[in-house]
C-alpha positions as CSV (number, residue, x, y, z in Angstrom):
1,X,-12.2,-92.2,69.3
2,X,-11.8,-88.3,69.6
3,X,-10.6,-86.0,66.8
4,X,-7.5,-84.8,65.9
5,X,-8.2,-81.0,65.3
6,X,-11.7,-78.9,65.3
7,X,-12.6,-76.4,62.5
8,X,-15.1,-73.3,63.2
9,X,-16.9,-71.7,60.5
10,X,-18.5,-73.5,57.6
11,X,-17.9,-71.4,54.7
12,X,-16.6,-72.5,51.4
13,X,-13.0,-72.0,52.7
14,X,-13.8,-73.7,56.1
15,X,-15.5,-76.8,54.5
16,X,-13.4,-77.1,51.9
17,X,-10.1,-77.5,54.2
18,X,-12.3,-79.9,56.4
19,X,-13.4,-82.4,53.7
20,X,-9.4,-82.2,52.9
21,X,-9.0,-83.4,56.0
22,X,-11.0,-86.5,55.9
23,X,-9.8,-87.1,52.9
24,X,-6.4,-87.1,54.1
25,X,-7.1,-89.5,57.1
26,X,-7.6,-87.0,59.7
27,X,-11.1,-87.1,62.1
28,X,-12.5,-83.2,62.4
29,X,-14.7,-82.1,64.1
30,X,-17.1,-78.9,62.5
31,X,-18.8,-76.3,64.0
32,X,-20.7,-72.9,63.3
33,X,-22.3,-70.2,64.9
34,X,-25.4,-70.7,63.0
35,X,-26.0,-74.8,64.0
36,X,-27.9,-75.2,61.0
37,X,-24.8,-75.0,59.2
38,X,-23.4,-77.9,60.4
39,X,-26.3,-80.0,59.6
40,X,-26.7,-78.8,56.4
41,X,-23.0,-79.6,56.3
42,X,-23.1,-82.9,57.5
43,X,-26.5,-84.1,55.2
44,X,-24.7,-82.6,52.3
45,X,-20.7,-82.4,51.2
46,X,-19.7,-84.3,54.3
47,X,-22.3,-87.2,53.8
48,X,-20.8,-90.4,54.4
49,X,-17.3,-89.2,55.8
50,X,-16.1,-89.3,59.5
51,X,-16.4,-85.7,59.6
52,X,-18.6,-84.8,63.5
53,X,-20.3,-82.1,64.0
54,X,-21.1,-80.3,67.4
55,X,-23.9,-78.0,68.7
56,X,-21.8,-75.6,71.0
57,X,-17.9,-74.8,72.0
58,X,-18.2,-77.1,74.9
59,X,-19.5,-79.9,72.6
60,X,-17.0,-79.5,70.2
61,X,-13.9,-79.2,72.8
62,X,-15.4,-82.3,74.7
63,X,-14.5,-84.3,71.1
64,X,-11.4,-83.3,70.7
65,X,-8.0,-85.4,71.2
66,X,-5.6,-83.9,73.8
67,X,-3.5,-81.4,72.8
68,X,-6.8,-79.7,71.6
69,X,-6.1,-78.5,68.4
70,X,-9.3,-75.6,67.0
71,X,-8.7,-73.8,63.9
72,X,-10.7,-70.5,63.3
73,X,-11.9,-70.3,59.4
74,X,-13.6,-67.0,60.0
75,X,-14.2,-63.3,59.0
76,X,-10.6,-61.3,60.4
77,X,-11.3,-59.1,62.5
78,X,-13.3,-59.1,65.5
79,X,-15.1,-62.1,65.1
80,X,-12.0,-63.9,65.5
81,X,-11.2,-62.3,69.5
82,X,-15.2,-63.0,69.9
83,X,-14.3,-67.2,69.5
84,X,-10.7,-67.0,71.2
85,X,-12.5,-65.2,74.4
86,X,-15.1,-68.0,74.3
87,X,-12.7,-70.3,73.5
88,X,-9.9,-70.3,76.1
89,X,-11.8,-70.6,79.0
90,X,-13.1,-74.2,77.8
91,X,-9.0,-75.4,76.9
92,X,-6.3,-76.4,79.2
93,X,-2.8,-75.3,79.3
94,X,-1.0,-77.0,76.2
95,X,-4.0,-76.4,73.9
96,X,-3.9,-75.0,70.7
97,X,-5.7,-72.0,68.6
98,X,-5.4,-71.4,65.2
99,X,-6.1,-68.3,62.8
100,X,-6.4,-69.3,59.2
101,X,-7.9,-66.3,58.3
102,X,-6.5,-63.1,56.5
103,X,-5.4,-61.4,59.5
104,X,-3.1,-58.7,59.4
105,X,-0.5,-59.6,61.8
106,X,0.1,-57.2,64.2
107,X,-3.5,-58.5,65.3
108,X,-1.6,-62.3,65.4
109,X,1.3,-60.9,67.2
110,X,-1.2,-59.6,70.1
111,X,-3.3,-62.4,70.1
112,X,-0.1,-64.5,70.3
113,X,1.2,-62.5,73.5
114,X,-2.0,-62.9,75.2
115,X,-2.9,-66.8,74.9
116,X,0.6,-67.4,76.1
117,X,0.2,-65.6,79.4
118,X,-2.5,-68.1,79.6
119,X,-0.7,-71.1,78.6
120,X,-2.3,-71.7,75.3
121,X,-0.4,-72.3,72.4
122,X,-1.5,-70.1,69.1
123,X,-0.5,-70.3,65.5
124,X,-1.8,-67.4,62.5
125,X,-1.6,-69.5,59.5
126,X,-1.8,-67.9,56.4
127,X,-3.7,-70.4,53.7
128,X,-3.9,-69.5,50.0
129,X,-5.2,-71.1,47.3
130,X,-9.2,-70.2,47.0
131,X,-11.7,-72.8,47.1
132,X,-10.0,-75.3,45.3
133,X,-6.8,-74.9,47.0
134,X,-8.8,-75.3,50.5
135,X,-10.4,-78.5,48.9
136,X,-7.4,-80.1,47.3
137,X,-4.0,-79.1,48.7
138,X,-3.0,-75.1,49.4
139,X,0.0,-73.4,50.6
140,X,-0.1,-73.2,54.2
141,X,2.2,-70.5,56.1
142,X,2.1,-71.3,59.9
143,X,3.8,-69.1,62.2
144,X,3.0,-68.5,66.4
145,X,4.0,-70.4,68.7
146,X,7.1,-73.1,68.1
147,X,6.1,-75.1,70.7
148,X,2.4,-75.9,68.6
149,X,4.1,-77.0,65.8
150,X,4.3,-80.1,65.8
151,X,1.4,-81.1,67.0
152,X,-0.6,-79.1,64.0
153,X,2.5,-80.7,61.9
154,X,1.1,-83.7,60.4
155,X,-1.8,-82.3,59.6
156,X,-1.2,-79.0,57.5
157,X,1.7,-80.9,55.6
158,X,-0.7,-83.8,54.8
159,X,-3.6,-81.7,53.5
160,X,-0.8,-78.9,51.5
161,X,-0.1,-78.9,48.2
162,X,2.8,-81.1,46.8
163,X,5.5,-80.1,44.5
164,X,6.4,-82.5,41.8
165,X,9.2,-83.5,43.7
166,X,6.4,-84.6,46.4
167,X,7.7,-81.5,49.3
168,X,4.7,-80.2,51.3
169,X,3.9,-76.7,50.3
170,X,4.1,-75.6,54.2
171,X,6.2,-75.5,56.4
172,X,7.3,-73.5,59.6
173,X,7.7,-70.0,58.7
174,X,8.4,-68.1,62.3
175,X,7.3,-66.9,65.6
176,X,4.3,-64.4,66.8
177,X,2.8,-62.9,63.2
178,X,5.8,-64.1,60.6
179,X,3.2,-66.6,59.0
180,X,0.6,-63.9,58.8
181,X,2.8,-61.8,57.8
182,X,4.4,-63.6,55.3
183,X,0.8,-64.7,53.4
184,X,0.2,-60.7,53.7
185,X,3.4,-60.0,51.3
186,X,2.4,-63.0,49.5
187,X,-0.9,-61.4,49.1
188,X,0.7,-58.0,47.6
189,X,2.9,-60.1,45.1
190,X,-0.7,-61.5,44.1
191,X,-1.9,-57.7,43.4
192,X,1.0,-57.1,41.4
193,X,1.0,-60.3,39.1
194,X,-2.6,-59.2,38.1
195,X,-1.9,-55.8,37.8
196,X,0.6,-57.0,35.3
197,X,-1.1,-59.3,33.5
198,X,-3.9,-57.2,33.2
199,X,-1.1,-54.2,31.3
200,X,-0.1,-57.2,29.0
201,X,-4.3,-57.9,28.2
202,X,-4.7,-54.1,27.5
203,X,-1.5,-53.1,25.6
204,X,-2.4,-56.4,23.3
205,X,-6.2,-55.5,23.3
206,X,-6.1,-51.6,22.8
207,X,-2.6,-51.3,21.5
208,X,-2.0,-54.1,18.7
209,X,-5.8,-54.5,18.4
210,X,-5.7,-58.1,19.2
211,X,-9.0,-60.5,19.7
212,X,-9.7,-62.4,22.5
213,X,-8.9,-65.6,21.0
214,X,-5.3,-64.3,20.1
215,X,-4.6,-63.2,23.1
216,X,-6.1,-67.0,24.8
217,X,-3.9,-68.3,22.5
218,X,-0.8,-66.0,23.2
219,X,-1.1,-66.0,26.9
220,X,-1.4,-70.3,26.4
221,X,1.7,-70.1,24.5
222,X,3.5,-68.1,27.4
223,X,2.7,-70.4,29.9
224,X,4.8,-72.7,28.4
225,X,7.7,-70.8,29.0
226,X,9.3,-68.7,31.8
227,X,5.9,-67.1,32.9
228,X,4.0,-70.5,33.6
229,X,2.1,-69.8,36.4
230,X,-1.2,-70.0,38.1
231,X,-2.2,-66.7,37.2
232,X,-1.3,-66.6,33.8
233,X,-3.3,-70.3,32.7
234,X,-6.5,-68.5,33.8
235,X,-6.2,-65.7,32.4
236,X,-5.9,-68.1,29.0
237,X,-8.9,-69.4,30.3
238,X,-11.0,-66.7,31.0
239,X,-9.7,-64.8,27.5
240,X,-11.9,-68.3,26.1
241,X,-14.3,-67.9,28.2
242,X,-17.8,-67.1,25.8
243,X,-20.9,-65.2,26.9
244,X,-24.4,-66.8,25.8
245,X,-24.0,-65.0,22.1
246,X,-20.2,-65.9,21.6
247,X,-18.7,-63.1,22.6
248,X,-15.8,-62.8,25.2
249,X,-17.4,-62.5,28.4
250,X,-14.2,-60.5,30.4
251,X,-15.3,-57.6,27.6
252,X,-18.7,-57.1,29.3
253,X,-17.1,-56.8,33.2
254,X,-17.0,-53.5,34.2
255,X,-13.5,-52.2,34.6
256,X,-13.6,-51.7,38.9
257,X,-11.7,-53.7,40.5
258,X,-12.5,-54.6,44.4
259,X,-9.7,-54.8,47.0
260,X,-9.7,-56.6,50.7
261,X,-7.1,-54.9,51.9
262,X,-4.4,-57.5,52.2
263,X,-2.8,-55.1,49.5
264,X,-2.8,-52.0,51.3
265,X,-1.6,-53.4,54.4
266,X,1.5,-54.7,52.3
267,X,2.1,-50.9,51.2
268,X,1.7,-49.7,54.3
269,X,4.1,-51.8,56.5
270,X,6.8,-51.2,53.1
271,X,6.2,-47.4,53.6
272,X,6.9,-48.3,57.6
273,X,9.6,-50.6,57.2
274,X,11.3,-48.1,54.1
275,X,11.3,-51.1,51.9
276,X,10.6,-49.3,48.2
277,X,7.7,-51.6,47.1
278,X,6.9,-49.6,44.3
279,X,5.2,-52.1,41.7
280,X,2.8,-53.8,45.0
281,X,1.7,-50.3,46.2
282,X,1.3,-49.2,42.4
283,X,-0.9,-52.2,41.8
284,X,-3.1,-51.0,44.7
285,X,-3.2,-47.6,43.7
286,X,-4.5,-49.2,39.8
287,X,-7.3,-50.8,41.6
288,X,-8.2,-47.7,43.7
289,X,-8.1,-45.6,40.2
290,X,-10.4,-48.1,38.8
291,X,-13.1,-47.1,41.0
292,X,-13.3,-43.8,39.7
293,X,-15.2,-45.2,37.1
294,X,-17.5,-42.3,37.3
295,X,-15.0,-39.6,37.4
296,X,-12.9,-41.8,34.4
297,X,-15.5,-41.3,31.7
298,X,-16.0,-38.0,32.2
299,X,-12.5,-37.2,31.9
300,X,-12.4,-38.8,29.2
301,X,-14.6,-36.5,27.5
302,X,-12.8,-33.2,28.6
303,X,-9.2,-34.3,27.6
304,X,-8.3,-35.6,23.7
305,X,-5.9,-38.4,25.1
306,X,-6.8,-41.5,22.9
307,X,-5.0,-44.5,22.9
308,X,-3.0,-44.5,19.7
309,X,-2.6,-47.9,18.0
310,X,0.9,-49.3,18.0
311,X,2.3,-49.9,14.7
312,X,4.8,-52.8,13.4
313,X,5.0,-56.3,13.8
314,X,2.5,-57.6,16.0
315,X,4.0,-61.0,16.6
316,X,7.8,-58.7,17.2
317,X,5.6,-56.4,19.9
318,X,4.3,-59.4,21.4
319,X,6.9,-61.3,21.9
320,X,8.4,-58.1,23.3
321,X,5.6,-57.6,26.1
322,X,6.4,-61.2,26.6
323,X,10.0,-60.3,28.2
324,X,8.4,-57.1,30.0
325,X,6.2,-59.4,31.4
326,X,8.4,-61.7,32.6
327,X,11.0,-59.2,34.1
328,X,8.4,-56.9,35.7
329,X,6.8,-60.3,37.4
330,X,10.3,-61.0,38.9
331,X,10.6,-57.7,40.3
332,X,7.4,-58.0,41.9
333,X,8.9,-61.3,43.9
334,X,11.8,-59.4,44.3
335,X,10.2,-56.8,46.0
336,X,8.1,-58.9,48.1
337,X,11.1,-60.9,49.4
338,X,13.1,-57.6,50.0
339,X,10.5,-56.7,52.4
340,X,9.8,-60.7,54.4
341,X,13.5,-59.3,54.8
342,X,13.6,-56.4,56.4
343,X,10.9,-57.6,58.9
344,X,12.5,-60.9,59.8
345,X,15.0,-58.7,61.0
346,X,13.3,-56.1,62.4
347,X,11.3,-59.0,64.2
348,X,14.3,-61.5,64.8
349,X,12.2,-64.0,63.3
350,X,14.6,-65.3,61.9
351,X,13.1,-66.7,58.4
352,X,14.3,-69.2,56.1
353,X,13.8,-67.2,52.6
354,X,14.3,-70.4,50.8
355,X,11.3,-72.0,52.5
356,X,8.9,-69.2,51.6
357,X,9.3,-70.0,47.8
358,X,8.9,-73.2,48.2
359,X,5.8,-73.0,49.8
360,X,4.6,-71.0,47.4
361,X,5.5,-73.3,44.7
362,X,2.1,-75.2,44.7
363,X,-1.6,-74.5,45.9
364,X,-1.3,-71.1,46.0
365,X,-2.6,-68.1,43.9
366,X,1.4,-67.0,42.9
367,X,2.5,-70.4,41.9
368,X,5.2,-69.8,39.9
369,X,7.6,-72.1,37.8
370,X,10.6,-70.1,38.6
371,X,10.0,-70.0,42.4
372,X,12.0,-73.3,42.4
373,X,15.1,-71.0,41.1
374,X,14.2,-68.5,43.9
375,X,14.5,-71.2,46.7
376,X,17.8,-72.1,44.4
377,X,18.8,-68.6,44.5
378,X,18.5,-68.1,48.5
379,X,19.9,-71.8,49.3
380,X,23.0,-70.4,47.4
381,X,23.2,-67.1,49.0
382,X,20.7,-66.8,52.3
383,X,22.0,-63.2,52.6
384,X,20.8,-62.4,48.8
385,X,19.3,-58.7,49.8
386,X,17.8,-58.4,46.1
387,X,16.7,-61.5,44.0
388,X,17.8,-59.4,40.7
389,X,21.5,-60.2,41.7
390,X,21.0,-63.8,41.7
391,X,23.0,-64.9,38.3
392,X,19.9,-66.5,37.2
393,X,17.4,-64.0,37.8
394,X,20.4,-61.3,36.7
395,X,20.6,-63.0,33.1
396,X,17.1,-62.9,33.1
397,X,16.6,-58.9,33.7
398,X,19.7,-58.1,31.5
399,X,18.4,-60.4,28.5
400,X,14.9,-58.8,28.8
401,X,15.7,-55.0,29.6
402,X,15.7,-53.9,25.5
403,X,12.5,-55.1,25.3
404,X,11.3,-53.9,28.6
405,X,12.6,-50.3,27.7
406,X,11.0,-50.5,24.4
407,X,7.3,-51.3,25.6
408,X,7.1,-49.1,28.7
409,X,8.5,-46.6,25.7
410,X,5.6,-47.4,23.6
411,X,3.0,-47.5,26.2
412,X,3.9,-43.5,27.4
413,X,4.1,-42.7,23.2
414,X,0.8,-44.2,22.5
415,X,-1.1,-43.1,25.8
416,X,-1.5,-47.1,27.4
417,X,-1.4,-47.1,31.4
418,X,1.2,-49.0,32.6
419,X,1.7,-48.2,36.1
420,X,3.3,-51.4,37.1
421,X,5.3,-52.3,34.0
422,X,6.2,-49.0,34.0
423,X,6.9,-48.8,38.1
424,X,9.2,-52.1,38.4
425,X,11.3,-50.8,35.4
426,X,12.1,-47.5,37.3
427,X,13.1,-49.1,40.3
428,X,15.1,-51.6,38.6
429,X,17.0,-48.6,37.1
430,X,17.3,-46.7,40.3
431,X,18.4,-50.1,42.3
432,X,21.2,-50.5,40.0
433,X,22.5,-46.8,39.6
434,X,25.1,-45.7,41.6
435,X,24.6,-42.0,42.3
436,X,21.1,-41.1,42.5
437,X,19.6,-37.5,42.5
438,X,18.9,-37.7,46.6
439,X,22.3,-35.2,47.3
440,X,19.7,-32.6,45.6
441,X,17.1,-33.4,47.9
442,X,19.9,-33.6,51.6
443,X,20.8,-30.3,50.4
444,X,17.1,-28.6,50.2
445,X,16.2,-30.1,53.5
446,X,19.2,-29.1,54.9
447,X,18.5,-25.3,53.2
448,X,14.8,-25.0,54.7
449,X,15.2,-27.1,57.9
450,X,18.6,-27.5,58.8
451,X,18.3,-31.6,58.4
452,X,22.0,-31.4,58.0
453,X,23.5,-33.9,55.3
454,X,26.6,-36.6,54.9
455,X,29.5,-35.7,52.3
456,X,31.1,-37.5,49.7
457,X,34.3,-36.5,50.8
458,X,33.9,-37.8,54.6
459,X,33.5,-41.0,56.7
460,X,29.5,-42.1,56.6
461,X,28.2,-41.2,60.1
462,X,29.5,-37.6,59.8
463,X,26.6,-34.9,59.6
464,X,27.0,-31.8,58.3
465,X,24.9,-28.1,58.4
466,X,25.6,-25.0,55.8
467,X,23.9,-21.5,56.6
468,X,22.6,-21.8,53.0
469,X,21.7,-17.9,52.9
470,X,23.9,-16.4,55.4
471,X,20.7,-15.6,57.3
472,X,19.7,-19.3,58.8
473,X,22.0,-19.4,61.8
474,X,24.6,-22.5,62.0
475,X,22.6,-24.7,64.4
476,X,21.5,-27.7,63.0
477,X,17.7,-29.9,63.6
478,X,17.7,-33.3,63.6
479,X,19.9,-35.5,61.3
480,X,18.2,-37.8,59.3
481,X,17.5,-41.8,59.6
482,X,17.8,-42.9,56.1
């Protein structure tokens, strides 16, 4: 009996997702570069299962089922064309390639264009969750090719996470590099929900003075409202977590935080598409200021900037930061989906908004309780260009905006950084004001480059030049693409 799909690389994400497999009824077959992997693999975690192994591409192409079906669990990047070069020339026309890496997708998107000129089928799967996830049931976004789908069906859905209302936590998200894409916004809402969370630890630590143990038990409390969430339970956990002499051992990491880059590209391809992803590339920026650790204590000794403590009642400021939380977190989504947005457009992928939350519901590292209302909120309204005008998630903002105001407030008073608190509340006021100051900046470009501008007073599409000085000439540059 040949086997339904093959997995390369034997990492902890790649065995994981394998031993999900067989434990999920599917036969797969494993390989590695380095052979010895897969008889460590096979003598250790996947003693006693039906899991094969093979000793070369042609071996483990020989043992597979027809439509082959290989999925690459390997370093994005080069590594990944290296196996796809070797690869095609062993498959047949109707076979199947699969990326589960972290790839950014413009690399899916070529890589896509290519194996179809060659008659091979290729889906970039995006797969969150971390080890466990891998092992037990992650969120799985598949995009590529249609036509692959499914045949790689039955087997993503049966090894994804479930909701409690049993849905798999995958499903088709789009052609070329939409799944990619999608896990790479997915990836920037990730870097904004720990940015946050990590404002909320500091302005309770260094502000109200709290202990660890307060804040576990405050963040435990919190995840049994609005904010239960992945993200939020382990921060309860790691705020308990002791150190061999009893102290908290998150106070003894130093403050530098690492990045892979699937938070950069977000900013970036916002910045492209002219999507104002403010908190995500803000929560980047936090990480890359982190590094400075250096440069950070020094400063610190030149400038007399202390963090002042916050006065008043703790359990009133806390339950404030609570609501800034909350509303900050669902600007973060908002963002995110603002952007899956304008690229489904751009792309004509044509993307089920609706779908995305609900694969994100379980499995993943931005499992959120309210993601259910966000599928809710895009089944009602598939056009919905900003989650924040949802009634629910409207309520929601307006409820929590005193509260918001009054800790971003506090943290600028009392010297706390908030860049991402701070961030989604100033583009939730510039969203929702009418008239911004932008007519200021038409006319300076207009003044010292003749960008020309639109009136008030005059159908939109009309552009318009003044010879500001009486010295600039009346012919106009370019007009502007907003």
């Amino acid at each position: 009996m040949k086997a339904d799909i093959g997995v390369i690389g034997l990492a902890v994400m790649g065995q994981n997702l394998i031993l999900n497999m067989n434990d999920n009824g599917f036969k797969v077959v494993a390989y590695n570069r380095t052979v010895a992997k897969v008889d460590e693999f096979l003598n250790g975690p996947a003693k006693g299962t039906n899991i094969v192994g093979a000793t070369s591409l042609e071996d483990l192409v020989s043992k597979l089922e027809s439509p082959r079906k290989v999925m690459l669990m390997v370093r994005a990047g080069d590594v990944v064309d290296q196996f796809i070069d070797a690869l095609a020339p062993l498959l047949d026309e109707g076979d199947i390639i699969i990326d589960g890496g972290n790839t950014n997708y413009p690399d899916t998107n070529r890589r896509y264009a290519s194996l179809r000129e060659k008659g091979i089928r290729f889906i970039g799967a995006g797969v969150s969750g971390g080890e466990e996830g891998a092992r037990f049931g992650p969120s799985i976004m598949p995009g590529g090719d249609p036509e692959a789908w499914p045949f790689v069906k039955p087997i993503f859905q049966g090894i994804a996470a479930k909701t409690e209302q049993g849905e798999a936590c995958c499903d088709w998200v789009g052609k070329e590099g939409a799944g990619h894409f999608v896990k790479m916004v997915h990836n920037g809402i990730e870097y904004g929900d720990m940015q946050l969370i990590s404002e909320a630890y500091h302005f309770m630590k260094e502000g109200l003075g709290l202990s660890a143990d307060e804040m576990q038990a405050i963040f435990t409390e919190w995840n049994k409202t609005e904010l239960d969430s992945y993200l939020v339970e382990i921060t309860a956990d790691i705020l308990g977590y002791k150190d061999e002499d009893g102290e908290a051992l998150v106070e003894k990491i130093l403050d530098t935080a690492g990045q892979k880059g699937t938070g950069k590209w977000t900013g970036i391809n916002a910045l492209e598409h002219g999507i104002p992803l403010t908190l995500i590339t803000d929560s980047v920026f936090a990480r890359c200021l982190s590094s400075l650790k250096d440069q950070r204590v020094e400063a610190e000794k030149v400038f007399n900037n202390p963090i002042l403590a916050i006065e008043g009642d703790k359990a009133q400021w806390v339950d404030a930061l609570r609501q800034a939380l909350l509303a900050s977190k669902i600007i973060s989504y908002a963002q995110g989906f603002m952007l899956i947005r304008e690229a489904s457009e751009e792309n004509d992928w044509s993307l089920n908004y609706g779908n995305v939350a609900l694969m994100w519901r379980g499995g993943c590292i931005i499992r959120s309780a309210f993601l259910g209302n966000i599928r809710d909120a895009f089944e009602a309204n598939p056009e919905l260009a900003f989650l924040g005008l949802d009634n629910y998630f409207k309520d929601i903002l307006e409820q929590c905006l005193p509260a918001w105001r009054k800790v971003v407030a506090k943290s600028f008073e009392t010297g706390l950084p908030m860049p991402c608190m701070s961030s989604a509340l100033t583009f939730l006021n510039g969203y929702t004001t009418a008239r911004l100051p932008a007519n200021m900046l038409q006319a300076q470009r207009d003044y010292f480059g003749a960008h020309t501008y639109e009136r008030t007073d005059k159908p939109r599409g009309e552009f318009f030049h003044t010879n500001w000085t009486g010295k600039g000439g009346d012919i106009s540059s370019t007009t502007y693409d907003v």
